[in-house]
C-alpha positions in Angstrom: -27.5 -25.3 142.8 -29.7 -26.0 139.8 -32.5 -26.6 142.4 -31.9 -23.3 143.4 -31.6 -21.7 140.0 -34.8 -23.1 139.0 -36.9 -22.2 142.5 -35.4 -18.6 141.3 -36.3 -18.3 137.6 -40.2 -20.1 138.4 -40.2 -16.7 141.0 -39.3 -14.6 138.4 -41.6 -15.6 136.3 -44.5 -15.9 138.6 -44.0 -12.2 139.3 -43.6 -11.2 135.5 -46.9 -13.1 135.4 -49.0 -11.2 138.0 -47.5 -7.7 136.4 -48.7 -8.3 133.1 -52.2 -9.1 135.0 -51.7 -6.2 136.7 -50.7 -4.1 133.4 -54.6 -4.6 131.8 -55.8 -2.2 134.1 -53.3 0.5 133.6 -53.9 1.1 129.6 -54.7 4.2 127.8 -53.6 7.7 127.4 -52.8 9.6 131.2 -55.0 12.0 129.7 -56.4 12.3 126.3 -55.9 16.6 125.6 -57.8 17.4 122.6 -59.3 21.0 122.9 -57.6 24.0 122.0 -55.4 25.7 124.4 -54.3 29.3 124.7 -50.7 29.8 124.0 -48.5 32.1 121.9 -49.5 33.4 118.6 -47.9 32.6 115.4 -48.4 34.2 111.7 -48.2 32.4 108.1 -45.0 33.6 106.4 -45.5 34.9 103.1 -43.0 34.6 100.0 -40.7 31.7 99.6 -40.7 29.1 102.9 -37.5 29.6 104.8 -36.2 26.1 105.9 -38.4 25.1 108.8 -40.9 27.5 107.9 -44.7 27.2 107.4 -45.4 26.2 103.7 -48.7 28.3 102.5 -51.9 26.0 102.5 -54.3 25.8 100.4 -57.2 27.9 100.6 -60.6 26.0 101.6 -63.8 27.1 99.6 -65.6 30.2 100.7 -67.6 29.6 104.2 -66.2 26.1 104.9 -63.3 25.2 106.7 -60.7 22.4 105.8 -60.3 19.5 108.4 -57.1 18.1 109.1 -57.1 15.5 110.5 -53.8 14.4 113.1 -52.8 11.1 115.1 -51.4 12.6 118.5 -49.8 10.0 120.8 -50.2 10.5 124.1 -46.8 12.1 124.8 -47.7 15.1 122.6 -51.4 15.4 123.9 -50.5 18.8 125.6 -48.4 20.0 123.1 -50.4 18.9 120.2 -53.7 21.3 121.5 -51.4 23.9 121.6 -50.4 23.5 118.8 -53.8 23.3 117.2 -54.8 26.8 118.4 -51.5 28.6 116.5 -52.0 26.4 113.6 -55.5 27.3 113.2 -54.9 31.1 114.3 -52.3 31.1 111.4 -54.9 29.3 109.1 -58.5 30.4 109.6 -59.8 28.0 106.7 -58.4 25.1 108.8 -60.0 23.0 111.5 -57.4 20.9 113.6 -59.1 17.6 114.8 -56.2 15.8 117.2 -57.1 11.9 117.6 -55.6 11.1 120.9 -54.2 7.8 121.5 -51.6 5.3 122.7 -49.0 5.2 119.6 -49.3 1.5 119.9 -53.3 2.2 118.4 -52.3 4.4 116.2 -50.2 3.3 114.2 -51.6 -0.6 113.8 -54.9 1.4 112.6 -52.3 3.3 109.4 -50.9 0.3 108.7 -54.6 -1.5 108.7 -55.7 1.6 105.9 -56.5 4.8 108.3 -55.6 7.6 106.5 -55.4 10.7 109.2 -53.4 13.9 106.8 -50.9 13.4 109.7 -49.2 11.4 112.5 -47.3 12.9 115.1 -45.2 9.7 116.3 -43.2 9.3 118.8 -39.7 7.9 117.9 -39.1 6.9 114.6 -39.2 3.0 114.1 -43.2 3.0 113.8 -42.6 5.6 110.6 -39.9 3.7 109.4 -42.5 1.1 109.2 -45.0 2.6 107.4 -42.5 4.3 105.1 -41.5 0.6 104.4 -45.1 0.2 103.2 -45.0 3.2 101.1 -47.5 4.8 103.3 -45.8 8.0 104.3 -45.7 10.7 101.6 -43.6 13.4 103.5 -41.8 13.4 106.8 -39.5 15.7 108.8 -38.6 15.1 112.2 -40.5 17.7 114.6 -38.5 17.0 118.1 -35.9 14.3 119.9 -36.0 12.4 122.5 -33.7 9.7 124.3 -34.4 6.9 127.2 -34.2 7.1 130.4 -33.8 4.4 133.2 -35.9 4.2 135.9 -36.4 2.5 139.7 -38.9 3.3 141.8 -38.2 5.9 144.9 -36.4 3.3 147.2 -34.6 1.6 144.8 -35.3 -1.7 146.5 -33.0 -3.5 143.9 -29.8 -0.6 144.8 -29.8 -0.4 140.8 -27.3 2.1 139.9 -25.9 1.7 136.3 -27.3 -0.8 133.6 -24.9 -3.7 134.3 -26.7 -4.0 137.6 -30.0 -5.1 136.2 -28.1 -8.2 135.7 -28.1 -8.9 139.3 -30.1 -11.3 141.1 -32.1 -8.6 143.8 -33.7 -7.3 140.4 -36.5 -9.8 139.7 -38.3 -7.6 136.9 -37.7 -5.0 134.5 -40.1 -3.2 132.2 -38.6 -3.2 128.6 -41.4 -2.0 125.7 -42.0 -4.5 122.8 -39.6 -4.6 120.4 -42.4 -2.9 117.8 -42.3 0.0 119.4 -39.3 2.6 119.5 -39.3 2.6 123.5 -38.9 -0.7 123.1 -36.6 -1.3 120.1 -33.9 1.2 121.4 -34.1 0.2 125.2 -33.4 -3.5 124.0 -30.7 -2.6 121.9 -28.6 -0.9 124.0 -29.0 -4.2 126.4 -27.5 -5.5 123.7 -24.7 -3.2 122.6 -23.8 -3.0 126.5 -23.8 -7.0 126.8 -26.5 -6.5 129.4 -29.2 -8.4 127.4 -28.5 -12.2 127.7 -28.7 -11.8 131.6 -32.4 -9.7 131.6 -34.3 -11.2 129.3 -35.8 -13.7 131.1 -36.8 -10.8 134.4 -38.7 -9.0 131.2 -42.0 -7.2 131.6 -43.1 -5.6 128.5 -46.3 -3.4 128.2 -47.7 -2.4 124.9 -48.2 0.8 125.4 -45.3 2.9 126.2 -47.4 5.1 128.5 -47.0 2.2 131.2 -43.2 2.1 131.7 -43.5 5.0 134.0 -46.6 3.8 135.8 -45.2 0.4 136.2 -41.8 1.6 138.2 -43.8 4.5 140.1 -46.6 2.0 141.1 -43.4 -0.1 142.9 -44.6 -3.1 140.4 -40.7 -3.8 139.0 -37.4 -2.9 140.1 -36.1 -0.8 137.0 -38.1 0.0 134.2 -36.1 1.9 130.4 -39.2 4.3 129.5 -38.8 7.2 127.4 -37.0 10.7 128.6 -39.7 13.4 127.6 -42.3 11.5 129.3 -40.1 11.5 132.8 -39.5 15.1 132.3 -42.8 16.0 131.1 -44.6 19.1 133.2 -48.3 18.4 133.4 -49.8 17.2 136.6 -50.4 13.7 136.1 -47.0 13.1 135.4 -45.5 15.2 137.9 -47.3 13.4 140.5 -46.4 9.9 138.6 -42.7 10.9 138.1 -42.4 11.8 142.2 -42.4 8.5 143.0 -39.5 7.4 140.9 -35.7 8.0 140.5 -33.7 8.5 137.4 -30.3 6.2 137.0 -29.4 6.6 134.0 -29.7 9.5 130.7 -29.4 7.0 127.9 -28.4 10.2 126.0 -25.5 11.5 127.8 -24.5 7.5 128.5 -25.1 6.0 125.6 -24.8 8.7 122.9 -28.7 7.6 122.3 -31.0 10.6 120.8 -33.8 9.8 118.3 -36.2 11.4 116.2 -40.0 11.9 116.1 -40.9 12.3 112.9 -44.2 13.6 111.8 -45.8 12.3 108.6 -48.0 13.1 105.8 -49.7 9.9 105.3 -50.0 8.4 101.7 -53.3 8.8 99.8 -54.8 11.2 103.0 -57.1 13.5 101.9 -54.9 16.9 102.4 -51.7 16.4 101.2 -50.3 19.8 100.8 -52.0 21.4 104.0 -50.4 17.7 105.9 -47.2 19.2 104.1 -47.5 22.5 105.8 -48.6 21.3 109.5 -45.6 19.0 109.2 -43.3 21.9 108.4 -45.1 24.8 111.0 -44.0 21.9 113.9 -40.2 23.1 113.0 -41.5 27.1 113.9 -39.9 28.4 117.0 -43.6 29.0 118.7 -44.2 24.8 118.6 -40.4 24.2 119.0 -40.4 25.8 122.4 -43.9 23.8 123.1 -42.0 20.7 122.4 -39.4 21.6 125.0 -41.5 22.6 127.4 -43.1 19.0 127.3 -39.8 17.6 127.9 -38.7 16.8 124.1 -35.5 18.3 122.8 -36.1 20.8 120.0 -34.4 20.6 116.8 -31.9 23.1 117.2 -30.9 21.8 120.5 -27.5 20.2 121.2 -27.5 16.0 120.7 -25.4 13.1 120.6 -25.6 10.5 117.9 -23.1 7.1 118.2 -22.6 8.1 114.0 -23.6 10.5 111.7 -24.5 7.3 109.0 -27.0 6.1 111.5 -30.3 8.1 111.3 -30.8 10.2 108.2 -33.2 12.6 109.8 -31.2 12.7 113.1 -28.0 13.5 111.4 -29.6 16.4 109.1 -31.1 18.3 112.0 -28.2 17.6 114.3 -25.7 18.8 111.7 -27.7 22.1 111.8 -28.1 21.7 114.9 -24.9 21.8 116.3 -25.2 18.5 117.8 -22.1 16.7 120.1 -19.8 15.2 118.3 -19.8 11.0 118.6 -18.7 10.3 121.5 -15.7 8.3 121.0 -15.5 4.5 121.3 -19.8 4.8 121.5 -21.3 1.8 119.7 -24.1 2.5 116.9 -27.3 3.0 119.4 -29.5 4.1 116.2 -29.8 1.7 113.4 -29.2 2.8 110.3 -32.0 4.4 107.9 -35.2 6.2 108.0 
């Protein structure tokens, strides 16, 4: 027997191996958006900002527009040239400039001294992060998302509910590293479900968050825990990527598990108050409904969160929101603070 449990964990772990080989050649953004797009228009309030509303920016000297510059993960690529165009269109002194990239570039380069006026992030531990540095001067969050788990098409594993990764026919999963908020939240509701001790050792875990999906659609591990916008996101790429995979499991209406992405003013960037006022256009009802149409959840829409205590920002805009109450007996799936 303990012959035959080590012949089976040296498998597993040859086939973890020759993933992660496998994973070098499938980095980067599926495509890195970073023109302007056509899309609906949207006009600068005037008078006092109503809650959510477009704070005034600061006018640019005569003749020269302002730059503002914004960290875009990869997730909000589409959304975020949308975005640029009714930003700009309600600011005609302003010149978007999106810097596309995995989030897992991004936000190592903040914490190493970038300075962009803004970072649209995905999730919120990698803000939580740099607030802990004091390198976030403002932050609300813009959209929410939850997880989703994944198999590829045929389900060669017959994974049906999270308990099942446990079982022996599922030789790999892809989990993100615990740095990143794919990776944290996937990992702790392994935890909170008593799943954990029993996958750890079938773990693949890509640093970019961008491969989960690739990784179960590509047939390279049995189950994968990626994040929800992404599966339900409508470009082409990820339609096509997304075809060849099967949803299992809404960690949201399972789990109780909805978090925030934030979007930050960065401390000490060069446009503080017009940072201010992108952060608060990305709550208007034009990018709201671009958000949703990527496959986030807007602000206003109905959530589930374990408690109220456990994410400030979640708990603020899902009060507003009219988010589900805690569904009862759920454990904590978002740790506390923000």
């Amino acid at each position: 027997m303990k012959r035959s449990n080590t012949y089976r964990f040296v498998g597993a772990l040859v086939a973890i191996v020759a993933i992660l080989v496998a994973v070098v050649v499938m980095t980067g953004c599926l495509s890195k958006t970073t023109g302007p797009e056509s899309g609906p228009t949207a006009t600068a309030p005037s008078g006092p900002a109503a809650p959510g509303a477009t704070a005034a920016a600061p006018a640019a000297p005569a003749g020269k527009k302002t730059q503002l510059t914004v960290y875009v993960p990869c997730a909000f690529a589409p959304a975020s040239a949308k975005i640029k165009a009714l930003f700009e269109q309600a600011h005609p002194d302003v010149t978007v400039v999106p810097v596309v990239e995995n989030v897992e570039v991004l936000f190592p380069k903040i914490a190493k001294g970038d300075k962009p006026d803004v970072f649209m992030c995905i999730g919120d531990k990698e803000i939580e992060a740099l607030a802990a540095k004091k390198l976030v001067s403002y932050q609300k969050p813009m959209c929410f998302t939850t997880l989703v788990l994944v198999v590829p098409l045929s389900n060669p594993a017959k994974v049906a509910t999270l308990a099942d990764l446990a079982k022996a026919d599922v030789k790999t999963l892809a989990v993100g590293t615990p740095e990143t908020s794919v990776g944290f939240y996937a990992q702790k509701t392994l935890v909170d479900n008593k799943v954990w001790d029993k996958v750890k050792d079938k773990l693949v875990r890509p640093q970019y968050p961008v491969q989960l999906l690739k990784l179960a659609s590509a047939g390279k591990v049995q189950a994968s825990i990626a994040y929800g916008a992404c599966f339900r996101a409508k470009e082409e790429e990820e339609k096509q990527m997304v075809a060849k995979i099967k949803l299992i499991t809404d960690f949201q209406d399972k789990y109780c598990l909805t978090m925030a992405c934030p979007a930050a003013v960065i401390t000490g960037a060069p446009n503080q108050e017009l940072g201010k006022a992108f952060v608060d256009f990305l709550a208007t009802d034009a990018c709201q409904q671009i958000f949703s149409d990527g496959g986030f959840m807007k602000l206003s829409d109905p959530k589930c969160f374990a408690t109220r205590a456990d994410q400030k920002t979640g708990a603020k805009a899902g009060a507003k929101a009219g988010a589900k109450p805690a569904k009862a007996g759920a454990k904590p799936a978002v740790p506390a603070g923000t």
